[in-house]
C-alpha positions in Angstrom: 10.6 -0.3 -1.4 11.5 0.0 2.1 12.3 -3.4 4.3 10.1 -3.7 7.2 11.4 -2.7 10.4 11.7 -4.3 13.5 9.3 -4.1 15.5 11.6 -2.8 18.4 12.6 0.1 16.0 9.1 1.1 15.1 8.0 0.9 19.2 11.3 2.7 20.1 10.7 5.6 16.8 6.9 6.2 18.4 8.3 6.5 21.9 10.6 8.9 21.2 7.9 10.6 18.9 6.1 11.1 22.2 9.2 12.6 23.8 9.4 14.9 21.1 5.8 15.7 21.1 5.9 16.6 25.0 9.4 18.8 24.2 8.0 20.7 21.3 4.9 21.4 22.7 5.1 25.1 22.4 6.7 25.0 19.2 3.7 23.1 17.9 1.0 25.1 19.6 2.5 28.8 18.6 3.3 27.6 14.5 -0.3 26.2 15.0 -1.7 30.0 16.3 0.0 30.8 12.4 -2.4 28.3 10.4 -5.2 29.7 12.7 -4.7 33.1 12.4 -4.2 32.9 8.4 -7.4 30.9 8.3 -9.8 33.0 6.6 -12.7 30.1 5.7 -15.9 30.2 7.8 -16.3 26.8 8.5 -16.8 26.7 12.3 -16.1 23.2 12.1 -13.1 22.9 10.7 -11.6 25.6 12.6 -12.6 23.7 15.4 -10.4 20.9 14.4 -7.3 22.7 13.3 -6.8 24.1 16.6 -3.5 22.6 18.6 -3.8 22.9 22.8 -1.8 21.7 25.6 -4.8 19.3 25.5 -4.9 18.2 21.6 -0.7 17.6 22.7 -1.3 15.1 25.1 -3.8 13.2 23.0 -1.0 12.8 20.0 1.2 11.9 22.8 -1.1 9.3 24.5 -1.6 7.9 20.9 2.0 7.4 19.9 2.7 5.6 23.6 -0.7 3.5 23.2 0.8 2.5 19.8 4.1 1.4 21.0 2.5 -0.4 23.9 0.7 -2.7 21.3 1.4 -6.4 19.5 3.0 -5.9 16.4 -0.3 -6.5 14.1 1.9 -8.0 10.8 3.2 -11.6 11.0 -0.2 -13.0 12.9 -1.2 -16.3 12.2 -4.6 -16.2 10.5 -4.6 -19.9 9.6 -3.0 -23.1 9.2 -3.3 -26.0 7.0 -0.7 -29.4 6.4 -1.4 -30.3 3.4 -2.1 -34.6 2.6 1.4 -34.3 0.3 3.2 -32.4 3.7 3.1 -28.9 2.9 3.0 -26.6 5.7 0.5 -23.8 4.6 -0.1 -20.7 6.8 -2.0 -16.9 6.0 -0.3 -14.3 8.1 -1.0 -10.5 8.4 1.2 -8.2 5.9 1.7 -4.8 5.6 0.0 -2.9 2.3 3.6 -1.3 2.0 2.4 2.6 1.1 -0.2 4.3 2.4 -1.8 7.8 1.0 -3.3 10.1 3.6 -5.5 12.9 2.4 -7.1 14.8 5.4 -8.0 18.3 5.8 -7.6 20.2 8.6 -6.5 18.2 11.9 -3.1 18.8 12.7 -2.8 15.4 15.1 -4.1 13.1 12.3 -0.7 13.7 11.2 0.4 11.8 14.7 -2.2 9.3 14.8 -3.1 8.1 11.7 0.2 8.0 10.8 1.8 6.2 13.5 -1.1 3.9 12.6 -0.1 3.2 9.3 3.9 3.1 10.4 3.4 0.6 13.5 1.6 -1.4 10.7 4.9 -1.7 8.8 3.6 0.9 6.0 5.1 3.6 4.3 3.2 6.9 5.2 2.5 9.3 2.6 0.9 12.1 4.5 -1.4 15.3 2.4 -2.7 17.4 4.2 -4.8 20.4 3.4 -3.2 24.1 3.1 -4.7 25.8 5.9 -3.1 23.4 8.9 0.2 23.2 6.8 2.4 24.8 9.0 1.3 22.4 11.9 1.6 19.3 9.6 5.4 20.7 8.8 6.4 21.0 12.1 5.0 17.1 13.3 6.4 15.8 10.3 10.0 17.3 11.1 9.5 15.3 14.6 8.8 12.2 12.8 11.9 12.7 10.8 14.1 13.3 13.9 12.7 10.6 15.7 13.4 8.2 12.5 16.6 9.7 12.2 17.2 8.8 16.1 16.8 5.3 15.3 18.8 5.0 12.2 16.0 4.9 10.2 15.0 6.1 6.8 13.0 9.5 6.8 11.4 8.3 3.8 8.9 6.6 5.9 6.7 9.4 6.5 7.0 11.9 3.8 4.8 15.0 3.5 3.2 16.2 -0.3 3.2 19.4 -0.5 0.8 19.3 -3.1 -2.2 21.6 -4.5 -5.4 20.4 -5.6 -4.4 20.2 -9.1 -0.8 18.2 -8.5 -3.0 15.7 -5.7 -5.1 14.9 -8.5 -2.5 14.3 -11.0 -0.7 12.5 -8.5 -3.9 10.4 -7.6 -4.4 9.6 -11.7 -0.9 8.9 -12.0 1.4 8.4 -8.6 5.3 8.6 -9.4 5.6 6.6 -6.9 4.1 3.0 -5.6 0.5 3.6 -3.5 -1.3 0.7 -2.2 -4.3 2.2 -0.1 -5.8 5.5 -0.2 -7.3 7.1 3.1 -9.2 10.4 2.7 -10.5 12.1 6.1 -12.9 14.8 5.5 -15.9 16.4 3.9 -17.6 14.8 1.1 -16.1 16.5 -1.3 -12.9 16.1 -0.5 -14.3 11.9 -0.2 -16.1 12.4 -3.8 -12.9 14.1 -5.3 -10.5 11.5 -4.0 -13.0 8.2 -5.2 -13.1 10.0 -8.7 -9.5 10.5 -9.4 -7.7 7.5 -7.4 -6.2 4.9 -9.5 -5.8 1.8 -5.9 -8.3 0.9 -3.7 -9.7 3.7 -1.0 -11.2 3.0 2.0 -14.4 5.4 2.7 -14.4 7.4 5.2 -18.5 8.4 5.2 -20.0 11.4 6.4 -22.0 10.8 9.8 -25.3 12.7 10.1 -26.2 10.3 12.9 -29.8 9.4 14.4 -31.3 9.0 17.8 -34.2 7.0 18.0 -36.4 8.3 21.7 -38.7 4.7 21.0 -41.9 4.8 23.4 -40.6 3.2 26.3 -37.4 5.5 26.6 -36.0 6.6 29.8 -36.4 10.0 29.7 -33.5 10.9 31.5 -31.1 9.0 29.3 -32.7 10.3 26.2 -31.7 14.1 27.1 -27.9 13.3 28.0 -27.5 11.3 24.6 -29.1 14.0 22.3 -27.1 16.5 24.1 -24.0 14.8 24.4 -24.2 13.7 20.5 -24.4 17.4 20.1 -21.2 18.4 22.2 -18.7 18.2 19.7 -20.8 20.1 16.3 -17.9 19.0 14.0 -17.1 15.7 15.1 -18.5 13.3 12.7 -20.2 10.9 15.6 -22.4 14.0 16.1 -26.1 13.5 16.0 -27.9 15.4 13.4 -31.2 13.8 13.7 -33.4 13.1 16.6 -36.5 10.9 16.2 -39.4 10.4 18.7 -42.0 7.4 18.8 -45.4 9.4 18.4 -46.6 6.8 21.3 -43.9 7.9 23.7 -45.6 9.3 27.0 -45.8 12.7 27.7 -44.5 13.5 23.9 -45.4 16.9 24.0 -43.9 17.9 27.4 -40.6 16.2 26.1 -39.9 17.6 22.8 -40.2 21.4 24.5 -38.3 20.0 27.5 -35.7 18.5 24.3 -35.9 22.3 22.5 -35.8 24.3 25.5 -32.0 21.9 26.2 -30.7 22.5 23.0 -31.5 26.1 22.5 -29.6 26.5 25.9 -26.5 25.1 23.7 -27.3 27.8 21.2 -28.4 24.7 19.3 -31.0 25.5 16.5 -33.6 23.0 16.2 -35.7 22.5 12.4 -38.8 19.7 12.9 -40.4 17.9 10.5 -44.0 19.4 9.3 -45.8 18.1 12.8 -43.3 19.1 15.1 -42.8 22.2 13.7 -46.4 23.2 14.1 -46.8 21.7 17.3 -43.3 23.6 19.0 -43.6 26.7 16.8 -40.0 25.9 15.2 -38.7 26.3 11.9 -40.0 23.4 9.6 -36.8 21.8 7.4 -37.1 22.8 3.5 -37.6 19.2 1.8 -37.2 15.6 2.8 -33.3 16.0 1.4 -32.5 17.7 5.0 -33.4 14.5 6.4 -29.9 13.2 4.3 -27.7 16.2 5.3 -24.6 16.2 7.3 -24.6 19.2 9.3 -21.4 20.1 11.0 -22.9 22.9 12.7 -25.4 23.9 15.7 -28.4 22.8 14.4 -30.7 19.6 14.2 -34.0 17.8 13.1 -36.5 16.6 15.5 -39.2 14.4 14.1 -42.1 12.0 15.0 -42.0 8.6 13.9 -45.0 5.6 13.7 -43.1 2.8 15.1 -39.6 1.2 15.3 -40.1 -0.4 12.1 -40.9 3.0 10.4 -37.0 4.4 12.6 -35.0 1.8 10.9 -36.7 2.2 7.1 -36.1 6.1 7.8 -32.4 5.7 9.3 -31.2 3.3 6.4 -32.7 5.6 3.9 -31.1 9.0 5.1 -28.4 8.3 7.1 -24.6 8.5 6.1 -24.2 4.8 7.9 -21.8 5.5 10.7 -23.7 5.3 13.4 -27.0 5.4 15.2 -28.6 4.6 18.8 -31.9 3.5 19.8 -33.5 5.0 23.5 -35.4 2.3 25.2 -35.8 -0.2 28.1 -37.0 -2.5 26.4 -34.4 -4.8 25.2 -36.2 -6.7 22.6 -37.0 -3.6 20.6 -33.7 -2.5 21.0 -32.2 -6.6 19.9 -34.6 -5.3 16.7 -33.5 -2.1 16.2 -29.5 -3.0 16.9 -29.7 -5.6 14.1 -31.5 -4.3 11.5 -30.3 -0.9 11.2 -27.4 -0.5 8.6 -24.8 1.5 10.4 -21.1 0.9 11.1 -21.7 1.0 14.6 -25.5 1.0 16.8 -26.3 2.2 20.2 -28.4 1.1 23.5 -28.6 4.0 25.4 -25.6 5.4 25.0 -24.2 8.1 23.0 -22.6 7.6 19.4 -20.2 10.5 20.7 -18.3 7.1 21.3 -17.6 5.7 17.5 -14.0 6.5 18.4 -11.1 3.9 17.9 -9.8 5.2 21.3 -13.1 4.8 23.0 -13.8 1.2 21.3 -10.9 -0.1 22.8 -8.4 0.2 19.6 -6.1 2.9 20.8 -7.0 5.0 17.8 -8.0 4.8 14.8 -6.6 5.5 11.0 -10.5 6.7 9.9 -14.0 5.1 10.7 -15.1 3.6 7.3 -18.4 3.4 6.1 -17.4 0.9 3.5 -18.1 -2.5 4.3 -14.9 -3.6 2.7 -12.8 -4.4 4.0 -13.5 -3.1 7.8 -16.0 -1.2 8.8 -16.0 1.6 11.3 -12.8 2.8 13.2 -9.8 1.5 11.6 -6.9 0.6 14.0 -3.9 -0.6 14.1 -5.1 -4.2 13.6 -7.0 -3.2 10.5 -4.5 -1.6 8.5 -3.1 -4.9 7.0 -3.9 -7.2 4.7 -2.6 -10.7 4.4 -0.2 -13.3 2.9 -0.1 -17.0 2.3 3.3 -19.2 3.2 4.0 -22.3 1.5 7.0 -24.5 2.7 7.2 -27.6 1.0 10.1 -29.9 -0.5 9.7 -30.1 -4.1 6.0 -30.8 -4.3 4.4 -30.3 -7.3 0.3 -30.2 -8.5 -0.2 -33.2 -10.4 
């Protein structure tokens, strides 16, 4: 087990992480041109988030300088309590002590999330999937130097180099202590990991995430959500589903306007059996679309009775990350913000922002769509749990 460090020496390892981040910037990007080149998958998405750029750089080197920048989140006071026979009782914030992170493809969750779970006072143990391993390699041998620098134990981050076969053995059976489990990625790699894990995991859900245009939308705001929850295709804020209030003025008129938009982003639009027939697009298979994650250029557009009607359909179908509600009408909204079950609602605004950077958190670990024991992005304050310290002089219970 590792003693917990400072909290100068884990600020003064993540500032120097940055520093090497900014000098082996080229490094990084041309080993990271290797893991694209070899990739041979067609998944557009994850492609999409194994690339390494000058700009993907200074976001791992924002993150580790954001981190160091922050209160140390292990040793707060929670709670006190003298007890009548003059015990002094407190609950403070404690580290798990190991942390498992099984992502697939984004080279800088190997900065972020693990100078998450490090700043937290956690061991890292960091698995990454094959086809960014080169990248992963590389950041990991900065996290080492930068340990090293410190006089610090490189065992605090440590890379598996495991296949699918040894994670899962490893998962069933770890040879060596794991207190929490993190997978980021596709639902199967979610599905495989809840299977096989032997300590608790926290979920991070798909998104498939819904817009609801309600009948007294702004127009104009309505058009820059949709499109901006469809800038980023393999993000998993996206927005996969679009619903309209079949009493919204001018309907018609705006769901061509809406096609016409999105087609312009070579974004394919499917509609429900009305809207199909109506826009002369491709009507969706089954009501099982309606559940889907996409991760591509396509979405639904559908017609919808009434608020009421948006929230039965949005806790039914969607993955429960998040959802946003077009209207000016703040009572409907009050409604719609409350009763929908998602990790995180929208007013007019775009869920492009479920985002522990853009919530104020610095970063994020994952955005859970458990409800134990936090729910949506994960940040630095989140990844603990907690103790309970007793000082007393000889009491006992009678």
């Amino acid at each position: 087990m590792n003693t917990l460090l400072s909290i100068d020496t884990r600020n003064a390892v993540l500032l120097t992480m940055a520093e090497l981040l900014d000098q082996e910037r080229n490094k990084i990007i041309n080993i990271n041109k290797e893991d694209l080149e070899a990739y041979k998958g067609d998944d557009i998405s994850m492609f999409d988030r194994l690339k390494v750029d000058d700009a993907k750089v200074d976001e791992m080197i924002a993150a580790a300088k954001h981190l160091a920048s922050q209160n140390d989140p292990v040793g707060v006071e929670r709670f006190s309590f003298k007890h009548d026979n003059g015990m002094q009782v407190y609950n403070k914030t404690a580290s798990f002590g190991s942390v498992l992170i099984i992502y697939e493809s984004r080279p800088d969750v190997t900065v972020e999330a693990a100078g998450i779970a490090f700043k937290s006072g956690n061991k890292i143990l960091l698995k990454g999937g094959k086809e960014s391993l080169k990248s992963n390699l590389k950041i990991v041998e900065l996290w080492h130097k930068a340990l090293k620098q410190h006089n610090s134990s490189t065992n605090w981050v440590e890379y598996l180099q495991f296949n699918r076969i040894e994670t899962q053995a490893f998962l069933e059976n770890p040879t060596q202590k794991v207190d929490l489990i993190v997978p980021r990625g596709g639902e199967k790699l979610i599905a495989f990991v809840k299977q096989h894990a032997t300590c608790p995991v926290i979920i991070s859900g798909r998104g498939n995430n819904f817009v609801y245009v309600e009948k007294e939308a702004d127009i104009k705001i309505a058009f820059d959500v949709i499109l901006n929850g469809k800038s980023k295709i393999s993000a998993c804020n996206a927005v996969d589903k679009v619903l309209i209030d079949e009493n919204l003025p001018n309907k018609e008129e705006f769901i061509q306007t809406l096609i016409s938009k999105l087609n312009n982003f070579n974004i394919q639009v499917l509609g429900d059996k009305k809207t199909s027939k109506n826009h002369n697009i491709k009507e969706i298979e089954s009501n099982t679309v309606w559940s889907e994650e996409f991760l591509d250029y396509k979405i639904v557009v559908g017609e919808i009775l009434s608020t009421e009607k948006a929230i039965e359909m949005i806790n039914k179908f969607s993955g429960g990350h998040s959802s946003a509600i077009i209207t000016t009408n703040n009572d409907v909204a009050k409604t719609f913000m409350e009763n929908v079950d998602t990790a995180a609602v929208y007013h007019n605004a775009s869920t492009r922002f479920t985002d522990g950077g853009q919530l104020g958190l610095g970063g994020e670990l994952a955005i859970s769509t458990d409800k134990l024991h936090q729910r949506g992005p994960i940040g630095l304050q989140h990844l603990v749990t907690n103790k309970w310290y007793v000082f007393g002089n000889g009491q006992i219970r009678s």
